[in-house]
C-alpha positions in Angstrom: 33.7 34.2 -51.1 32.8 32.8 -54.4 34.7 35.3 -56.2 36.8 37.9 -54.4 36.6 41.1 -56.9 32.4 40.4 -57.9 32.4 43.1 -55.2 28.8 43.9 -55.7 27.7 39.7 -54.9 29.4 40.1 -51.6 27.8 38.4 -49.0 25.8 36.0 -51.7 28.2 32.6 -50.5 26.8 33.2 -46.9 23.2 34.1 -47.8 23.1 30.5 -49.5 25.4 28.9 -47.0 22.6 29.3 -44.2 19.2 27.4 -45.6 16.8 29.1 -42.4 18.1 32.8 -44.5 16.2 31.6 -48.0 13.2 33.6 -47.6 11.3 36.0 -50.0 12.2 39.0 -47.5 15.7 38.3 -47.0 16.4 37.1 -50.6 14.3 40.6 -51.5 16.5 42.4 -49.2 19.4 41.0 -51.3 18.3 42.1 -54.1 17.5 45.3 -53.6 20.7 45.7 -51.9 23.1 44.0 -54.8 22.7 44.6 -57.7 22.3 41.2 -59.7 21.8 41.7 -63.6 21.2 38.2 -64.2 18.8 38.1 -61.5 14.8 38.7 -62.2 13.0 38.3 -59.8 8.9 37.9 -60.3 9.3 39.9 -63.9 11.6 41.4 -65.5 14.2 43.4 -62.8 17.6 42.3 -64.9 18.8 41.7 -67.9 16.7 39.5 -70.3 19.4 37.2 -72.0 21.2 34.4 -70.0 19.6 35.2 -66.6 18.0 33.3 -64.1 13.9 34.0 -63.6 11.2 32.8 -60.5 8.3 32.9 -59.9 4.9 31.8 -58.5 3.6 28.8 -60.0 0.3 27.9 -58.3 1.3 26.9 -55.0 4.2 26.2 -55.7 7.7 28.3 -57.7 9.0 28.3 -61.0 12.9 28.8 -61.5 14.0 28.9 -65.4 17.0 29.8 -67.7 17.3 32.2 -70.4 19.5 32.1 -73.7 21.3 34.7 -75.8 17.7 35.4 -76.8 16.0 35.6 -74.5 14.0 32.5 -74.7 13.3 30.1 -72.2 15.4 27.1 -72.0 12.3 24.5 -71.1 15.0 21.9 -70.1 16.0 24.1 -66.8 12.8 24.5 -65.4 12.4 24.0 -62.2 9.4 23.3 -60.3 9.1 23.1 -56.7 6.9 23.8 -53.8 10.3 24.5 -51.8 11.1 27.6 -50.8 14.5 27.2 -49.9 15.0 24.9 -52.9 13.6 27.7 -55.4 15.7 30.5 -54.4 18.7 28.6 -53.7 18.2 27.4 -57.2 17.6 30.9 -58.7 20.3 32.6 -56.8 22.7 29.9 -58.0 22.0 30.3 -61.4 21.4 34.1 -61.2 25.7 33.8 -60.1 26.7 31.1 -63.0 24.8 33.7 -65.3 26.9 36.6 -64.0 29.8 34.2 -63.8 30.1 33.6 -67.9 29.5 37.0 -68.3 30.9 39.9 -65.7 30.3 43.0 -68.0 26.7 42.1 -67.0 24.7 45.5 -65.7 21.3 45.6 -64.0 18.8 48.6 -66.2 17.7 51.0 -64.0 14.3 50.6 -64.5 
């Protein structure tokens, strides 16, 4: 596991581990299950600040970075028709978010 005592990411290493598992329902299923603060997933479902964002973009998904203000960093947009790539990309950088800052909590919306 990526890290042993992120208790509440368990399982995230073998979601992204197994590319035919990156789908909206199963990646929704994660989500809903775990509790990712730097994780927002189509709007705002986590923190603001240094989090990871998707969404639709046309056809296509949009994956972007956040700063300590919220804003978005244009240079880490992503844009992809990919499935797979787009929420591999987002659940990667939802973890390096969560990663460089563990105190991180998901709002109860």
């Amino acid at each position: 596991m990526h890290n042993q005592e992120l208790h509440y990411l368990h399982g995230l290493d073998e979601l992204l581990a197994d590319p035919e598992s990156l789908t909206m329902a199963r990646v929704a299923e994660y989500l809903a299950t775990v509790r990712v603060a730097t994780a927002n997933w189509f709007g705002r479902t986590g923190r603001a600040e240094l989090s990871a964002w998707i969404d639709r973009d046309g056809t296509g998904w949009r994956v972007w970075d956040t700063d300590e203000r919220a804003g978005i960093m244009d240079f880490s947009i992503l844009r992809t028709e990919s499935e797979t790539e787009a929420l591999g990309s987002f659940l990667r950088r939802a973890r390096h978010h969560f990663d460089q800052n563990k105190m991180a909590v998901r709002r109860i919306p």
